[in-house]
N, C-alpha and C positions, 0 to 999 in steps of 0.2 A: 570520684576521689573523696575522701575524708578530708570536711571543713569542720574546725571545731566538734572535732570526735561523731560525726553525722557526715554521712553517706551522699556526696552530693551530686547530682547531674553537670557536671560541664559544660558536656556537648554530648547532642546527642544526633547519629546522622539515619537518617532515612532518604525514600528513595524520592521525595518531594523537596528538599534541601536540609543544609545540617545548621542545626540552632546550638550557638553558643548564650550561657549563663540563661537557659527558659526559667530555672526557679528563681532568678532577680535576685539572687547574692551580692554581696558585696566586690565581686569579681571585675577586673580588667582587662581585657584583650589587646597584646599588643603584637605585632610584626616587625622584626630588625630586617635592615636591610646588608648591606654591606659596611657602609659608614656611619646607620644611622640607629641607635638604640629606638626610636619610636618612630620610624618612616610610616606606620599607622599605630595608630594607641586609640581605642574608648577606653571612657572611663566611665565602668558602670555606676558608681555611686551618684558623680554630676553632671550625667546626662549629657559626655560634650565629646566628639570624634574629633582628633589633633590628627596631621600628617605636617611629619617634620619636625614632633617635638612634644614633650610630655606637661609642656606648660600648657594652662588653660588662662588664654585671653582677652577672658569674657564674654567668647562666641558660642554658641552651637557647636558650630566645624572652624578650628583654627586650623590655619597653615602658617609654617615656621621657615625660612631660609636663614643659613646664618652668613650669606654673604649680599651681593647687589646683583644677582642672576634674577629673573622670572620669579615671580612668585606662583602664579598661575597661568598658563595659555591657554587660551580654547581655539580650537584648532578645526578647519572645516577641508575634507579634502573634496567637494563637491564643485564639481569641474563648469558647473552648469553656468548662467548667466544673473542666479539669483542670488537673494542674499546669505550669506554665510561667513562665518557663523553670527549668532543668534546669540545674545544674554537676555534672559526676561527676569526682572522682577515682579513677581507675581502677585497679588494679594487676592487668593480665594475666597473671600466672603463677599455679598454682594455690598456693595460699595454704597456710600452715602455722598448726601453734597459735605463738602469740606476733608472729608478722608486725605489723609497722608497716605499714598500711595507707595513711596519708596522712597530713603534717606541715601544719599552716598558721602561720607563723611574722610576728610583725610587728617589723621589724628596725628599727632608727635609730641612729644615733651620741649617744655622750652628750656631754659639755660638753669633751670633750677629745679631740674625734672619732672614740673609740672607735668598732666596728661594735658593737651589743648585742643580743640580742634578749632584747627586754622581755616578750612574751608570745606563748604559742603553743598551736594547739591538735594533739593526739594523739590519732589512731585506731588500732585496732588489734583484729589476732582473738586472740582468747583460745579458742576453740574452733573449728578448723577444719572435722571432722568432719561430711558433708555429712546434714541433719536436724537435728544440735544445736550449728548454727552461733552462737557468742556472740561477743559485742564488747566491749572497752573503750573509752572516750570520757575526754581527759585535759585539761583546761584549766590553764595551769600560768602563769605570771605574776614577775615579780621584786618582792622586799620588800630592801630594805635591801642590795640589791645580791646576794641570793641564789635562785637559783628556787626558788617552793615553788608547790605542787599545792592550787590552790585548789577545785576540783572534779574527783572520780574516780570515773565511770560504769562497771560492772561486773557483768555476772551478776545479781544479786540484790540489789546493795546501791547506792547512791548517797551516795558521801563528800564530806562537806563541810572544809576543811584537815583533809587525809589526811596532811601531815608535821606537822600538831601546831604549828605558827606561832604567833606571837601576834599572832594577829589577830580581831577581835570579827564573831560573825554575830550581822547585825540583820533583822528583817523590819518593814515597816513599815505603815503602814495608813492611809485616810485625817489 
């Protein structure tokens, strides 16, 4: 097609598969669905894949629902006795002691559409060393508008308010 008066490759298909935008144009690929003007969208310029909506939410890959259905299922139809399905967060490089391994953060605005996040959990190696590989495990939460670490999985110990909070542990029973 003709971009800015120059002759441009879109797509170009072969018998190996077919590449959309190979001369890195300024170009966006998207997919409607029946309801949905971007049920897939890239967006070549800032490098970020949406499904379900042409906003970019600071991700890589957003996903957008605009009601309270599923955002994502992963879904295992493996009849067998093992486990399934599987989410891994992965980090490919070889790993150090201290590495943050993986964050899972649950974010929302407060009453003054602050962005917040309210709670999150922290992985991480505490012992890289290949044989006496150890972890941390960090569940961390907001009180009073400040985060404190309500569980802190480590080595040998298992902490319960590791900063000392005022908050009550209860166990409870029938």
């Amino acid at each position: 097609t003709i971009m800015a008066g120059t002759s441009r490759d879109r797509m170009t298909i072969r018998s190996s598969g077919v590449v959309f935008n190979e001369e890195s144009q300024d170009t966006d690929f998207r997919v409607e669905s029946d309801n949905q003007a971007n049920m897939l969208f890239i967006n070549g310029t800032d490098d970020h894949v949406n499904i379900g909506t042409g906003t970019d939410h600071g991700g890589r890959f957003n996903v957008e629902v605009g009601d309270n259905t599923d955002t994502a299922v992963f879904a295992c139809s493996d009849s067998d006795a093992n486990t399934g399905p599987v989410v891994a967060l992965k980090r490919t490089v070889t790993g150090a002691d201290d590495d943050l391994l993986g964050r899972i953060r649950f974010d929302g605005r407060d009453d003054g559409g602050n962005n917040t996040t309210y709670a999150r959990l922290d992985t991480q190696i505490k012992d890289a060393s290949n044989g006496s590989e150890s972890s941390k495990f960090t569940l961390k939460h907001l009180k009073g508008g400040s985060e404190i670490t309500a569980i802190d999985s480590a080595d040998a110990e298992f902490v319960i308010n590791q900063d000392s909070a005022d908050v009550d542990f209860r166990i409870e029973s029938d």
